[in-house]
N, C-alpha and C positions, 0 to 999 in steps of 0.2 A: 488642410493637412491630408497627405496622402493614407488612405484608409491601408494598412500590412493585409497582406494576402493572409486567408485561413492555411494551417497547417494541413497536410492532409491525413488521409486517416492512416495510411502506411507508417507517416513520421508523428503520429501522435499515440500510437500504441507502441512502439518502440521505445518512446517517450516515454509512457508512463510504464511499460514494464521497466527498462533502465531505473525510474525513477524508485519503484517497489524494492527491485535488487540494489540499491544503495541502502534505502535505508530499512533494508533487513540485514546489509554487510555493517552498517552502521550501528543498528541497533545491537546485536553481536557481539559485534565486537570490544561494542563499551558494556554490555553485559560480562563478558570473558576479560576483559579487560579491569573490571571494579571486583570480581571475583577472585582472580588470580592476584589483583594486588592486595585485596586483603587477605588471602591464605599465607602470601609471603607475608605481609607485615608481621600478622597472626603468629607464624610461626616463630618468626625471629622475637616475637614479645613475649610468649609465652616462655622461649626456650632460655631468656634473657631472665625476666621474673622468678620461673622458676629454681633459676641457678643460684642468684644472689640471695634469696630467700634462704632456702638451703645453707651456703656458703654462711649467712649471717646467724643463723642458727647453730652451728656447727662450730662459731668461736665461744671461748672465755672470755668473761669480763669481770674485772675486779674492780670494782665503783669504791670510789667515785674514778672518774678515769681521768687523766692527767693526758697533755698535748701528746708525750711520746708513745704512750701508752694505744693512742686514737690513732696515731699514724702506724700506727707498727699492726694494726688490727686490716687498717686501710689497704697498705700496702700487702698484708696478706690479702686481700679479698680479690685485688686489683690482678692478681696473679692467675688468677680463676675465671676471665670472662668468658661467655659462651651467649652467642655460637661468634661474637666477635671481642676482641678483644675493646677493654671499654675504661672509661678512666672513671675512679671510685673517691666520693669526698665523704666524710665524715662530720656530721657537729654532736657537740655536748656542749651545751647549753651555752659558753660564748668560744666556746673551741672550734676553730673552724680547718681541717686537715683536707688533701688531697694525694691522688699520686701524682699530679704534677707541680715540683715544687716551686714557688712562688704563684701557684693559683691555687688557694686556698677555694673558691667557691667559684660559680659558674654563672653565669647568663640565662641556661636552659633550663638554670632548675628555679623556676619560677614560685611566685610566695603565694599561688594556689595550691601547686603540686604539697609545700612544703607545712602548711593547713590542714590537707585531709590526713597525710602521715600523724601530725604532732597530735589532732584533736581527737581521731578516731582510733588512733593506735593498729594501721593495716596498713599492709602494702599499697601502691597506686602508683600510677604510671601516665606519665603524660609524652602525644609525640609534638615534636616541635621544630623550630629551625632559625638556626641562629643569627645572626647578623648578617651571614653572608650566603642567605638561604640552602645553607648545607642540613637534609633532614638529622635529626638526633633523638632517640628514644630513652627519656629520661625516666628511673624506678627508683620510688623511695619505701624503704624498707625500718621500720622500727626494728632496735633491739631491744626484744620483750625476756626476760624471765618468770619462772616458775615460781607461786607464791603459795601455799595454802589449796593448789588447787586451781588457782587463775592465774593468770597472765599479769604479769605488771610490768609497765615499761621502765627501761635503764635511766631514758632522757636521752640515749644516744640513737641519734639517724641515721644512717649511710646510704649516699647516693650514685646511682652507677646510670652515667649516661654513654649511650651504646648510639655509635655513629650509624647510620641507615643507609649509605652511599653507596653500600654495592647494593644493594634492594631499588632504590632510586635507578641505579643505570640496568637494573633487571625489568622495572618496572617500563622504563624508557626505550631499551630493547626490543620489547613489547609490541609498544608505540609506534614504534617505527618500522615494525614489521605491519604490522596494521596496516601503516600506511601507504607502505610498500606493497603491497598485498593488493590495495582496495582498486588501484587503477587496473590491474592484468584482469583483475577479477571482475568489472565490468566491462572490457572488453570483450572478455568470454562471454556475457552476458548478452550482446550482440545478437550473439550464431541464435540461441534459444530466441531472445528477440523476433529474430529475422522469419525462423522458422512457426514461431506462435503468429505472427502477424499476415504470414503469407496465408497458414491454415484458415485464418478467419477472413481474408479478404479474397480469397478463391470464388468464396459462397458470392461473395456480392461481387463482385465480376461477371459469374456465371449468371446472376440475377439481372444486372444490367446488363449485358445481352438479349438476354431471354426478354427482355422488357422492350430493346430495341425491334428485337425482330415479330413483337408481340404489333408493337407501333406500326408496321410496315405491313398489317394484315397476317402474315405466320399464325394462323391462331392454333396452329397442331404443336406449337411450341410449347418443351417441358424441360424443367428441371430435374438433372440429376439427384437424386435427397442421397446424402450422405450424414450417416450417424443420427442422433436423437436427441439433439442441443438445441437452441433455442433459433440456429438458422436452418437446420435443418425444418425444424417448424416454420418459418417463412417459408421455406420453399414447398412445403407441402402447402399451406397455404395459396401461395403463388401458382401450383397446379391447378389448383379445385377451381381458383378463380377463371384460370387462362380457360378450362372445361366447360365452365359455363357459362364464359362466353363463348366461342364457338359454338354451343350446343345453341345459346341464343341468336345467333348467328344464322346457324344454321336451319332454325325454326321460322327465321327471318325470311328469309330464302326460300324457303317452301313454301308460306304465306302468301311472296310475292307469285312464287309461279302459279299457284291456284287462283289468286287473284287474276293472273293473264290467264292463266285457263276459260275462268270464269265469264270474262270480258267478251272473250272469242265465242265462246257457245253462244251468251249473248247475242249479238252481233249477230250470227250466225243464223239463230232461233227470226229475229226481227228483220232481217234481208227481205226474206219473203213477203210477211206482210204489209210492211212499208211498201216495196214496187207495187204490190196490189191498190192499195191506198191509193197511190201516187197516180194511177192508171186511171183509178176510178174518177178520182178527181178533176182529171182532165177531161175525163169524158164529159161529167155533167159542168164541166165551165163553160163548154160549147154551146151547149143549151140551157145556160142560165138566163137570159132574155124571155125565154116562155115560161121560167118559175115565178114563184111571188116572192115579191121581198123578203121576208123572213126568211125563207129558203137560199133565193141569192145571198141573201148577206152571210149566213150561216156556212154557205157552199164555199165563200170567198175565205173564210178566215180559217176552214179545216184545209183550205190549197196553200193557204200563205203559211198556217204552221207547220203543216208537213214537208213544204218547201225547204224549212230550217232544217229538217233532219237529215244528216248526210246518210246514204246509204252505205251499208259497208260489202266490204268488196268481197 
């Protein structure tokens, strides 16, 4: 398998900036997004709750109540929705009323919602959505009267469920702005990209140069330091080191000349007494026949050593 080329570093800090600015647009957005939809929900429930509560406090009731009596309660209440107009049912105990007539009771109002009303005797509110996943915000509200001082309930419930579909296409508006939104906005995202990526990859351009012509002997070569960040410390780094080489370089090289200095005076100092040597030696090999062996032989091996030393010139 053919091994993918590395990305390089230009397209990989681009990369992962792009990548940071999504998902802080991302993140954002579904923060601003789960916020504003609950201030809208919020608002619309509270302002829903509030009303009918009100409203159901604010009727007559003469118990026991009779079928006409429960619609004619309903039907006022149904008159009063806020902040949207909302369809209102009624039960007493097997009486079941609406404002829409032939639907005595609903789907959305659920025999949880209708539980915490009957058993707790308070308000509650459930959101929901019905068969045809249209949202609906369903409140049941007891009617309680005044006993001795408490509260006693009538037996009669009334339920106002409040459609949420402009909330839904506000919410969704939203969304789509979001959405709409998120591509220009990384685009834009680019330029600062381009411009972040360039700033850091200056240094190490200027680096690898300075490394090249480091390689090529240049050992006077130096790095601009700009600023106080982390490449900037490379490149001071990068000086101190290029410094002392040269400087060992350059110690090198002095070394060497003193060494040929040294050589030369040598050389220099030993000229003379060597040809002297050398002189003398031929003179007594002429007359090495009238020495004594020891001598001769002695005489023979300081003419053949000396022989090996070149003289210098």
């Amino acid at each position: 398998m053919r091994r993918i080329a590395p990305l390089g570093l230009r397209t990989r800090l681009i990369a992962a900036f792009l990548l940071v600015a999504a998902i802080s647009a991302v993140t954002t957005a579904a923060l601003t997004y789960q916020q504003a939809r609950n201030a809208i929900l919020k608002q619309t429930q509270d302002t829903a709750i509030s009303t009918l509560r009100d409203q159901v406090e604010q009727q007559e009731f003469r118990l026991p109540l009779d079928q006409a009596e429960l619609q004619r309660i309903v039907i006022e209440l149904g008159k009063r929705g806020k902040p949207h107009p909302w369809i209102i049912f009624g039960e007493y105990g097997s009486v079941r009323v609406s404002t829409n007539p032939g639907t005595p009771t609903s789907s959305v109002i659920t025999d949880n919602l209708r539980e915490k009303v009957r058993r707790h005797d308070y308000t509650a509110f459930q959101r929901v959505e019905d068969a045809r996943g249209n949202p609906w915000l369903t409140i049941g509200v007891p009617a309680l009267f005044e006993h001795n001082g408490f509260s006693e309930s009538t037996g009669a419930v009334f339920y106002a469920s409040v459609p949420l579909s402009t909330e839904k296409q506000t919410v969704e508006a939203m969304v789509d702005a979001a959405k709409q939104g998120a591509v220009p906005g990384l685009a834009i995202a680019i330029v600062p990209a381009l411009l972040a990526a360039r700033s850091v990859l200056r240094p190490v351009r200027d680096m690898r140069r300075a490394a090249q012509h480091l390689g090529r002997g240049r050992l006077d070569t130096r790095i601009e330091v700009r600023g106080a960040d982390e490449l900037a410390g490379l490149a001071r780094t990068f000086n101190e080191t290029a410094r002392a080489l040269e400087q060992s370089v350059s110690e090198l090289q002095d070394a060497e000349i003193r060494a040929r200095r040294f050589a030369s005076d040598v050389s220099h100092e030993l000229r003379t007494p060597l040809a002297g040597m050398l002189a003398v030696t031929e003179v007594l090999d002429e007359d090495a026949e009238r020495l004594d062996a020891d001598t001769t032989k002695a005489l023979r091996l300081v003419r053949t050593q000396t022989g090996k030393i070149p003289i210098p010139l």
